[in-house]
C-alpha positions, 0 to 999 in steps of 0.5 A, spaced: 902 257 512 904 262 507 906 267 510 907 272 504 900 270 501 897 272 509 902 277 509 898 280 503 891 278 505 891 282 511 894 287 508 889 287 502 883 287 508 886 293 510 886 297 506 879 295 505 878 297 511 880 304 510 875 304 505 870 302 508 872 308 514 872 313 509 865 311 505 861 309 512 864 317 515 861 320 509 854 316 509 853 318 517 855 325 515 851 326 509 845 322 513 846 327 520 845 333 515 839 331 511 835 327 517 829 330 516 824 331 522 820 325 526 815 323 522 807 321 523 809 314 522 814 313 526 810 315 532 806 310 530 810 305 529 814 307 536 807 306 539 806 299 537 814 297 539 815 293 546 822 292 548 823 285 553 830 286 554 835 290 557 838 296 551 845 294 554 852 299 554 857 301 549 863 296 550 871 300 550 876 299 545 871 294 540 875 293 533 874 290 526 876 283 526 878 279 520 877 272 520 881 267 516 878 260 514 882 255 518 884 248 514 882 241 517 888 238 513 895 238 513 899 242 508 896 240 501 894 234 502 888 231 505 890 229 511 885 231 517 889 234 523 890 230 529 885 233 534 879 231 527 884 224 528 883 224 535 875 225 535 874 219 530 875 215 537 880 209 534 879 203 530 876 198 535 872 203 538 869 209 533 865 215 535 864 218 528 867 220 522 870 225 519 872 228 512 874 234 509 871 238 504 871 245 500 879 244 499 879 242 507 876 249 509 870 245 511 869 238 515 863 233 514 862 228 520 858 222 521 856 219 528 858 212 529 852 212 533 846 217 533 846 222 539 840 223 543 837 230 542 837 234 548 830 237 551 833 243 553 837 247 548 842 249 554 845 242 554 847 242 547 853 245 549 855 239 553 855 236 547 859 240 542 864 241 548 865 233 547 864 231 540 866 238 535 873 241 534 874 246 540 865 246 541 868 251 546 869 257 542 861 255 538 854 256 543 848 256 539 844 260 535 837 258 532 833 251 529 831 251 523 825 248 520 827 242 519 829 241 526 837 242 524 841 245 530 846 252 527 851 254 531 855 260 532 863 262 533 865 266 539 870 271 539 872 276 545 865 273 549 862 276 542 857 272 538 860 273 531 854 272 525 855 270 518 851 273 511 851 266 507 846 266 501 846 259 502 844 260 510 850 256 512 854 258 519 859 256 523 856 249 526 851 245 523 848 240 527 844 235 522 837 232 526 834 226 524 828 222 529 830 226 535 837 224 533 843 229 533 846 225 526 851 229 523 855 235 522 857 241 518 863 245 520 868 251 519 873 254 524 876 261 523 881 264 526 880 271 528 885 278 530 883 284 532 884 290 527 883 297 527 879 300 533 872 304 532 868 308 535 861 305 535 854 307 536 850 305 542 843 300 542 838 306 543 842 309 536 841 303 532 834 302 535 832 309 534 836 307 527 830 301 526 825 306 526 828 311 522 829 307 517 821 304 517 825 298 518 819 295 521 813 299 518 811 293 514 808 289 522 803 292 524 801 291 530 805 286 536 812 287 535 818 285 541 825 286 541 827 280 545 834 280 544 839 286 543 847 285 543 854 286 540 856 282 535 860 281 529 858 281 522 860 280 514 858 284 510 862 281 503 865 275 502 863 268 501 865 262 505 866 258 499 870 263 496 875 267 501 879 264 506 880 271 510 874 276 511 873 282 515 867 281 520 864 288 523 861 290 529 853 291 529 848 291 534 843 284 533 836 285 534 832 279 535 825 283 534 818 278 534 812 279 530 805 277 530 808 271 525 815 270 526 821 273 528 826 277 525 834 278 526 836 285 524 844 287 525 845 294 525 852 296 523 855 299 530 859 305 525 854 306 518 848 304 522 847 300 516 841 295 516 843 287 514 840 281 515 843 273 515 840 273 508 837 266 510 829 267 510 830 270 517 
Protein backbone atom coordinates (compact mmCIF):
# COMPACT_ATOMS: atom_id res chain seq x y z
CA UNK A 1 0.00 0.00 0.00
CA UNK A 2 1.11 3.61 -0.65
CA UNK A 3 1.06 5.03 2.62
CA UNK A 4 1.71 8.90 1.40
CA UNK A 5 -0.87 8.36 -1.40
CA UNK A 6 -3.74 6.99 1.80
CA UNK A 7 -2.05 9.64 3.70
CA UNK A 8 -3.32 12.48 1.39
CA UNK A 9 -6.76 10.95 0.48
CA UNK A 10 -7.79 10.60 4.03
CA UNK A 11 -6.34 13.99 4.64
CA UNK A 12 -8.33 15.08 1.46
CA UNK A 13 -11.58 13.77 2.85
CA UNK A 14 -11.17 15.56 5.75
CA UNK A 15 -11.23 18.49 4.90
CA UNK A 16 -13.80 17.49 2.84
CA UNK A 17 -15.67 16.81 5.81
CA UNK A 18 -15.14 20.14 7.49
CA UNK A 19 -16.60 21.45 4.46
CA UNK A 20 -19.44 19.70 4.60
CA UNK A 21 -19.91 20.35 8.60
CA UNK A 22 -19.94 23.65 7.91
CA UNK A 23 -22.22 24.24 4.79
CA UNK A 24 -25.07 21.41 6.34
CA UNK A 25 -24.80 23.66 9.71
CA UNK A 26 -25.73 26.90 7.84
CA UNK A 27 -28.34 24.77 5.57
CA UNK A 28 -30.16 23.34 9.16
CA UNK A 29 -30.01 27.05 10.64
CA UNK A 30 -31.13 28.91 7.71
CA UNK A 31 -33.71 26.39 7.12
CA UNK A 32 -35.05 26.32 11.38
CA UNK A 33 -35.49 30.23 10.53
CA UNK A 34 -37.59 30.27 7.82
CA UNK A 35 -39.90 27.28 8.18
CA UNK A 36 -42.94 28.42 7.82
CA UNK A 37 -46.12 26.98 9.47
CA UNK A 38 -47.71 23.51 8.81
CA UNK A 39 -49.66 23.59 5.89
CA UNK A 40 -52.98 22.68 4.36
CA UNK A 41 -51.31 19.94 2.39
CA UNK A 42 -49.23 18.52 4.79
CA UNK A 43 -52.11 17.60 6.80
CA UNK A 44 -53.43 15.98 4.19
CA UNK A 45 -50.68 14.28 3.17
CA UNK A 46 -49.95 13.22 7.11
CA UNK A 47 -53.61 11.62 6.80
CA UNK A 48 -53.21 9.56 3.87
CA UNK A 49 -49.38 8.19 5.57
CA UNK A 50 -49.49 4.63 7.42
CA UNK A 51 -46.27 3.87 9.27
CA UNK A 52 -46.02 -0.66 9.75
CA UNK A 53 -42.94 -0.70 11.39
CA UNK A 54 -41.02 0.48 14.25
CA UNK A 55 -39.44 4.57 14.31
CA UNK A 56 -36.42 3.19 15.92
CA UNK A 57 -33.91 5.06 18.55
CA UNK A 58 -31.13 7.68 17.69
CA UNK A 59 -27.86 5.37 18.32
CA UNK A 60 -24.60 7.36 20.39
CA UNK A 61 -21.48 8.07 19.11
CA UNK A 62 -22.33 7.41 15.17
CA UNK A 63 -19.79 9.07 12.88
CA UNK A 64 -18.62 9.64 8.99
CA UNK A 65 -16.90 6.86 7.96
CA UNK A 66 -14.87 6.61 4.58
CA UNK A 67 -14.59 3.73 2.55
CA UNK A 68 -11.70 2.87 0.56
CA UNK A 69 -11.98 0.49 -2.66
CA UNK A 70 -10.14 -2.78 -1.80
CA UNK A 71 -7.81 -4.18 -4.55
CA UNK A 72 -8.35 -7.87 -5.73
CA UNK A 73 -4.90 -8.05 -7.01
CA UNK A 74 -1.78 -8.27 -5.76
CA UNK A 75 0.73 -5.09 -6.16
CA UNK A 76 0.43 -4.09 -9.76
CA UNK A 77 0.07 -6.97 -11.18
CA UNK A 78 -2.67 -8.95 -12.11
CA UNK A 79 -2.83 -11.37 -9.76
CA UNK A 80 -5.99 -12.25 -7.52
CA UNK A 81 -5.27 -12.45 -3.73
CA UNK A 82 -5.18 -15.90 -2.37
CA UNK A 83 -8.72 -15.88 -0.64
CA UNK A 84 -10.06 -15.23 -4.61
CA UNK A 85 -7.48 -18.23 -5.35
CA UNK A 86 -8.77 -20.42 -2.85
CA UNK A 87 -12.78 -19.71 -3.77
CA UNK A 88 -11.59 -21.12 -7.58
CA UNK A 89 -11.76 -24.47 -5.88
CA UNK A 90 -8.33 -26.35 -7.63
CA UNK A 91 -7.64 -27.52 -11.16
CA UNK A 92 -9.39 -31.18 -10.67
CA UNK A 93 -12.08 -29.75 -8.85
CA UNK A 94 -13.23 -25.92 -9.62
CA UNK A 95 -15.90 -24.14 -8.23
CA UNK A 96 -15.91 -20.73 -10.26
CA UNK A 97 -13.71 -18.50 -11.95
CA UNK A 98 -12.73 -15.29 -11.29
CA UNK A 99 -10.95 -12.36 -12.71
CA UNK A 100 -10.26 -9.03 -11.76
CA UNK A 101 -11.84 -5.93 -13.44
CA UNK A 102 -11.46 -1.93 -13.39
CA UNK A 103 -7.80 -1.68 -12.40
CA UNK A 104 -8.55 -4.73 -9.79
CA UNK A 105 -11.26 -2.96 -7.83
CA UNK A 106 -13.74 -5.11 -9.28
CA UNK A 107 -13.85 -8.98 -9.61
CA UNK A 108 -16.09 -10.84 -12.14
CA UNK A 109 -16.79 -14.57 -11.05
CA UNK A 110 -18.35 -17.44 -13.18
CA UNK A 111 -19.89 -20.53 -11.34
CA UNK A 112 -18.27 -23.88 -12.87
CA UNK A 113 -21.85 -25.27 -12.01
CA UNK A 114 -24.73 -22.83 -11.81
CA UNK A 115 -26.40 -22.82 -8.13
CA UNK A 116 -30.02 -23.46 -7.44
CA UNK A 117 -31.64 -20.17 -6.46
CA UNK A 118 -33.33 -20.25 -2.94
CA UNK A 119 -36.99 -19.94 -2.55
CA UNK A 120 -36.67 -18.03 0.53
CA UNK A 121 -34.56 -14.94 0.18
CA UNK A 122 -33.29 -15.56 4.00
CA UNK A 123 -31.10 -18.39 2.60
CA UNK A 124 -29.11 -16.65 0.17
CA UNK A 125 -26.94 -15.79 2.95
CA UNK A 126 -25.73 -19.18 3.23
CA UNK A 127 -24.56 -18.81 0.01
CA UNK A 128 -22.61 -15.90 -0.21
CA UNK A 129 -21.03 -16.87 3.40
CA UNK A 130 -19.52 -20.10 1.23
CA UNK A 131 -18.77 -19.07 -2.30
CA UNK A 132 -17.95 -14.67 -2.11
CA UNK A 133 -15.09 -12.81 -0.55
CA UNK A 134 -16.05 -12.39 3.19
CA UNK A 135 -19.96 -12.89 2.02
CA UNK A 136 -20.37 -12.14 5.99
CA UNK A 137 -19.82 -8.80 5.87
CA UNK A 138 -22.49 -8.33 2.71
CA UNK A 139 -26.76 -9.14 3.49
CA UNK A 140 -29.11 -8.53 0.80
CA UNK A 141 -31.07 -5.95 -0.22
CA UNK A 142 -33.27 -5.89 -3.32
CA UNK A 143 -33.96 -8.26 -6.77
CA UNK A 144 -34.32 -6.24 -9.76
CA UNK A 145 -36.65 -6.75 -12.47
CA UNK A 146 -34.55 -8.99 -13.96
CA UNK A 147 -34.54 -11.35 -11.30
CA UNK A 148 -30.50 -10.42 -10.30
CA UNK A 149 -30.19 -10.49 -6.53
CA UNK A 150 -28.00 -6.94 -5.05
CA UNK A 151 -26.16 -7.18 -2.07
CA UNK A 152 -25.05 -4.67 0.33
CA UNK A 153 -22.03 -4.27 2.59
CA UNK A 154 -22.41 -4.11 6.54
CA UNK A 155 -20.40 -1.86 8.62
CA UNK A 156 -20.63 -1.70 12.53
CA UNK A 157 -23.95 -3.90 12.04
CA UNK A 158 -24.99 -0.98 9.73
CA UNK A 159 -26.37 -1.44 6.02
CA UNK A 160 -24.10 1.11 4.05
CA UNK A 161 -25.68 2.13 0.37
CA UNK A 162 -24.18 3.26 -2.71
CA UNK A 163 -25.60 6.23 -5.16
CA UNK A 164 -24.27 4.73 -8.19
CA UNK A 165 -25.93 6.15 -11.82
CA UNK A 166 -25.26 2.75 -13.06
CA UNK A 167 -27.39 1.04 -10.08
CA UNK A 168 -24.48 -0.85 -9.41
CA UNK A 169 -23.89 -2.12 -5.57
CA UNK A 170 -21.70 -4.03 -3.59
CA UNK A 171 -22.60 -7.70 -4.74
CA UNK A 172 -24.41 -8.36 -7.84
CA UNK A 173 -25.81 -11.79 -8.08
CA UNK A 174 -26.43 -12.64 -11.67
CA UNK A 175 -29.87 -15.00 -12.11
CA UNK A 176 -30.64 -17.01 -14.95
CA UNK A 177 -33.54 -19.99 -15.30
CA UNK A 178 -33.85 -19.87 -11.37
CA UNK A 179 -30.09 -20.18 -11.23
CA UNK A 180 -27.36 -18.11 -9.41
CA UNK A 181 -24.67 -18.01 -12.42
CA UNK A 182 -22.44 -15.18 -11.85
CA UNK A 183 -21.27 -12.10 -9.92
CA UNK A 184 -20.20 -8.84 -9.82
CA UNK A 185 -18.15 -7.66 -6.58
CA UNK A 186 -16.28 -4.88 -4.64
CA UNK A 187 -15.13 -4.97 -1.05
CA UNK A 188 -14.55 -1.50 0.98
CA UNK A 189 -12.87 -1.15 3.57
CA UNK A 190 -14.28 1.32 6.14
CA UNK A 191 -13.01 3.72 9.51
CA UNK A 192 -14.72 5.81 11.28
CA UNK A 193 -14.03 9.56 11.42
CA UNK A 194 -15.52 12.39 12.91
CA UNK A 195 -18.44 11.85 15.13
CA UNK A 196 -21.76 13.84 14.63
CA UNK A 197 -24.79 14.71 16.21
CA UNK A 198 -27.83 13.16 14.19
CA UNK A 199 -31.44 13.40 13.78
CA UNK A 200 -33.89 11.19 15.06
CA UNK A 201 -36.34 8.79 12.49
CA UNK A 202 -39.52 11.05 13.94
CA UNK A 203 -37.20 14.04 12.30
CA UNK A 204 -36.14 12.89 9.09
CA UNK A 205 -39.93 11.34 8.92
CA UNK A 206 -41.62 14.78 9.52
CA UNK A 207 -38.63 16.16 7.24
CA UNK A 208 -40.36 13.86 4.30
CA UNK A 209 -43.33 15.76 4.91
CA UNK A 210 -42.18 19.02 5.02
CA UNK A 211 -40.57 18.69 1.94
CA UNK A 212 -43.88 17.23 -0.06
CA UNK A 213 -41.42 14.35 -0.64
CA UNK A 214 -44.65 12.34 -1.01
CA UNK A 215 -47.22 14.65 -2.23
CA UNK A 216 -46.96 13.17 -5.63
CA UNK A 217 -48.88 9.52 -4.31
CA UNK A 218 -52.22 10.11 -3.37
CA UNK A 219 -53.49 7.86 -1.51
CA UNK A 220 -52.13 4.33 0.23
CA UNK A 221 -48.91 5.20 1.16
CA UNK A 222 -46.49 2.85 3.87
CA UNK A 223 -43.32 3.11 5.27
CA UNK A 224 -42.36 -0.59 5.62
CA UNK A 225 -39.08 -0.01 6.68
CA UNK A 226 -37.06 2.73 8.65
CA UNK A 227 -33.40 2.35 9.90
CA UNK A 228 -29.67 3.85 10.12
CA UNK A 229 -27.33 3.49 7.52
CA UNK A 230 -24.65 4.90 5.62
CA UNK A 231 -24.88 6.76 2.46
CA UNK A 232 -22.37 8.45 -0.49
CA UNK A 233 -23.59 11.68 -1.71
CA UNK A 234 -20.26 12.05 -4.14
CA UNK A 235 -18.16 9.74 -5.73
CA UNK A 236 -18.30 7.43 -8.52
CA UNK A 237 -17.30 3.57 -7.84
CA UNK A 238 -15.25 3.94 -11.06
CA UNK A 239 -13.49 6.92 -10.39
CA UNK A 240 -12.56 6.95 -6.56
CA UNK A 241 -11.03 4.43 -4.51
CA UNK A 242 -11.65 6.38 -1.22
CA UNK A 243 -15.36 7.68 -0.48
CA UNK A 244 -16.98 9.25 2.41
CA UNK A 245 -20.29 7.56 3.29
CA UNK A 246 -22.84 9.78 5.48
CA UNK A 247 -25.14 8.64 8.05
CA UNK A 248 -28.92 8.69 6.96
CA UNK A 249 -31.86 7.66 7.92
CA UNK A 250 -33.42 4.70 5.05
CA UNK A 251 -37.07 4.87 4.65
CA UNK A 252 -38.43 2.11 2.75
CA UNK A 253 -42.16 3.67 1.73
CA UNK A 254 -45.05 1.44 -0.49
CA UNK A 255 -47.03 3.13 -2.52
CA UNK A 256 -50.13 2.06 -4.44
CA UNK A 257 -47.60 0.97 -7.69
CA UNK A 258 -44.01 0.72 -6.27
CA UNK A 259 -41.99 1.02 -3.58
CA UNK A 260 -39.44 3.64 -2.90
CA UNK A 261 -36.05 4.01 -1.00
CA UNK A 262 -35.76 7.61 0.56
CA UNK A 263 -32.36 8.28 2.41
CA UNK A 264 -32.71 11.17 4.91
CA UNK A 265 -29.02 12.50 5.63
CA UNK A 266 -29.22 12.08 9.36
CA UNK A 267 -26.99 15.88 9.95
CA UNK A 268 -28.49 18.27 6.64
CA UNK A 269 -32.02 16.37 6.53
CA UNK A 270 -31.26 16.48 2.90
CA UNK A 271 -33.33 14.13 0.90
CA UNK A 272 -31.55 11.31 -1.67
CA UNK A 273 -32.16 8.51 -3.41
CA UNK A 274 -30.20 5.31 -4.96
CA UNK A 275 -30.32 7.00 -8.48
CA UNK A 276 -31.52 3.50 -9.76
CA UNK A 277 -35.06 3.83 -10.61
CA UNK A 278 -35.74 2.96 -7.15
Amino acid sequence: MNWSKTKTIFIICFLLLNIFLASELYQRQSEELTMDSPTQDLTQTKNQVNIDTEIPKAPENITFIIGEQQSFVKNDKNELIDPLKKLQGTKDDPTQSIKATNNGRAIEGVFEHPIDLPKQNTNYQQIIQKFIYKGNEYTYSSTDKDGNLHFIQVFDSTPVYIKDPKGSTFLNLKVKNNQIVSYTQRYFVFTKTNKVDIINATGAYDNLIQNNILSGYKRNITFKKINLAYFNSIGNLDQNDTMVFFPTWHMQVKTEKDTHHYFVNAVSSEVQTLGNGE
